[in-house]
N, C-alpha and C positions, 0 to 999 in steps of 0.2 A: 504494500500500500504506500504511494507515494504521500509528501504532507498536503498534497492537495486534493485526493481523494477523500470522499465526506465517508465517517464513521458510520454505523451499523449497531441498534441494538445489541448486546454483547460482548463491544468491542470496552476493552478496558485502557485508560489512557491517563497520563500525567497530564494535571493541569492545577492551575494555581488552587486555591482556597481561599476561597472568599469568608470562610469563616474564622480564619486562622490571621494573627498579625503576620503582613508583611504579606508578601506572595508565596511562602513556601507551597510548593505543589503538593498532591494528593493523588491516589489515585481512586478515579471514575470510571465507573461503570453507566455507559450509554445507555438509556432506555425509552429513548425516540429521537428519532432525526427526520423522517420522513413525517410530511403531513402538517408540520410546524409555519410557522409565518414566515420565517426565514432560514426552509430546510437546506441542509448543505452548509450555514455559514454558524449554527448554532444546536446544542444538543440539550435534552433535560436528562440527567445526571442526581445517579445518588454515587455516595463516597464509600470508599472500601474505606479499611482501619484491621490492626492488628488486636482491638482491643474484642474480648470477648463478653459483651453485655450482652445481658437475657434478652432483647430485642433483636439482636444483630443474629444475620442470619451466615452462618460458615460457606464460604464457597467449599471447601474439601473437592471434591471430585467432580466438581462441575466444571474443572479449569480445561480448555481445550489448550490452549498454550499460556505461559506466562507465569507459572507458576511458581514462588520461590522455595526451593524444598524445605528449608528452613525454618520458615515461618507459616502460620495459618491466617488465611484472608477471610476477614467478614466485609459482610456488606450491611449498612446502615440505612434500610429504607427508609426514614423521615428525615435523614441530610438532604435535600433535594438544592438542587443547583441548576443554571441553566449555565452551560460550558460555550465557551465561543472557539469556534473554528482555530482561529489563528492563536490562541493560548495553549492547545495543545503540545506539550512539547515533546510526544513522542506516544506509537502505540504500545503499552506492556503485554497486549496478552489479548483472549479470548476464552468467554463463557460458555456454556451451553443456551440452549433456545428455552430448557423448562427451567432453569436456575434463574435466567434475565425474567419469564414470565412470571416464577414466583415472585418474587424481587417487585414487578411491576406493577402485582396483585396486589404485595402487602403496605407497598408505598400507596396506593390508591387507597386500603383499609384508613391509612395514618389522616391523609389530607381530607377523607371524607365525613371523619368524626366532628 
């Protein structure tokens, strides 16, 4: 994927944090790009994390590539973010299509309360 190929549901990627002082990056998990007001130049995004809170959901074996063996990656469905194209500063990896759906289910449960 070159950096000017638009991301993919799925696709996990560094990019700043908007919730975090300063710009340190994070990494995101895409969960729409198509279909948006401005598809191709912006993503809506929730954030991985190493931390294991009872809300956060483990990727474990849903990694298709990117995986750090190392470490265990969760994903935070109520961080939501909207990621811009060009902040991207690289893609880490890929999920599966039912890991990114659950993910997409439960961040919909969070915003719809």
């Amino acid at each position: 994927m070159s950096s000017a190929d638009p991301y993919q549901p799925g696709d996990v990627v560094w990019a700043p944090d908007p919730f975090r002082d300063g710009r340190n990056p994070r990494l995101w998990l895409v969960l729409a790009s198509d279909g948006l007001p401005y598809s191709g130049e912006e993503y809506i995004c929730v954030a991985l994390t190493t931390s294991d809170l009872s809300a956060n959901v483990e990727v474990g074996d849903a990694w298709i590539t990117g995986q750090h063996p190392e470490k265990r990656s969760y994903c935070s469905p109520w961080v939501v973010a909207t990621v811009k194209h060009d902040d991207i500063a690289n893609p880490q990896g890929r999920v599966t299509a039912a890991f990114t759906d659950r993910v997409r289910a439960d961040c919909i449960e969070f915003v719809s309360d």
